[in-house]
C-alpha positions in Angstrom: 32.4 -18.2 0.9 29.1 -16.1 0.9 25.8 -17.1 -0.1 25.9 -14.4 -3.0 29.5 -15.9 -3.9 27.9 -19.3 -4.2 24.9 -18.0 -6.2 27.5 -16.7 -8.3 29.7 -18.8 -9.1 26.7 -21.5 -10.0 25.2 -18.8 -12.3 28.2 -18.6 -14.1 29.2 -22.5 -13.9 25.5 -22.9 -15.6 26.2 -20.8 -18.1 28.7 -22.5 -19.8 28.6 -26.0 -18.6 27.7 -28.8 -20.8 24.3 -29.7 -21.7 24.0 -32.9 -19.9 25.5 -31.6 -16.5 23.0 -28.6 -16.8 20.2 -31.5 -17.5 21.9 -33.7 -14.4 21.7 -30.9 -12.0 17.9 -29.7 -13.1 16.7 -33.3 -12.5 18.3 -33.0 -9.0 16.1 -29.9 -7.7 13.1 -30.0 -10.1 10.9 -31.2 -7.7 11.2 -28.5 -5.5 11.3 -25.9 -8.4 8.1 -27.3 -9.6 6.8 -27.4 -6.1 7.7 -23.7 -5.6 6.1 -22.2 -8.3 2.9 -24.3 -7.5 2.9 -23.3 -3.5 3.4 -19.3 -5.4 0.3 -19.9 -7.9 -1.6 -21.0 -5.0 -1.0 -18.2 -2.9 -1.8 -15.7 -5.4 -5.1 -17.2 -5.9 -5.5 -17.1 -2.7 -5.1 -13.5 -2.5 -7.1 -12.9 -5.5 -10.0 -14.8 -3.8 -9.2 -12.6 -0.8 -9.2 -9.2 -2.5 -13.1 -10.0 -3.5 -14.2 -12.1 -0.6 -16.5 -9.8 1.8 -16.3 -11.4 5.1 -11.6 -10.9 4.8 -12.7 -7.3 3.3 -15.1 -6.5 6.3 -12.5 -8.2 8.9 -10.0 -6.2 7.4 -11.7 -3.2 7.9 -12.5 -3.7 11.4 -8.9 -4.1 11.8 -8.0 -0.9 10.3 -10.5 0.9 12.6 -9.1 -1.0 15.8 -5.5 0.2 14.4 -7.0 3.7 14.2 -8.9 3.9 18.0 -5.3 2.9 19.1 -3.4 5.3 17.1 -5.6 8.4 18.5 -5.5 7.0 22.2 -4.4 9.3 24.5 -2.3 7.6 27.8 
């Protein structure tokens, strides 16, 4: 069976499974849902920092010119 078949058929067990087992099976992977959406908060504040941050802006601009000299190279 297929990933997406398994995804599937867990969707639709979830659905219409009883309360508790719902409950049973959240306790077994909250950690890791909780961690997850923490590890994704931190990256994106991360990459709001980032977006403002002058030295990654002025790095990212030498990359770009580097990328540009080597995109008008001539061999």
């Amino acid at each position: 069976m297929t990933i997406a078949a398994i995804r599937e058929k867990l969707h639709e067990y979830i659905n219409v499974a009883e309360d508790k087992k719902v409950k049973a099976i959240y306790t077994m992977v909250e950690d890791e849902i909780t961690h997850d959406q923490s590890v994704t908060i931190e990256k994106i504040l991360f990459l709001k920092q980032a977006a403002t941050d002058p030295l990654f802006l002025a790095d990212l601009k030498e990359i770009k010119s580097d990328f540009d000299a080597i995109d008008h190279e001539t061999i």
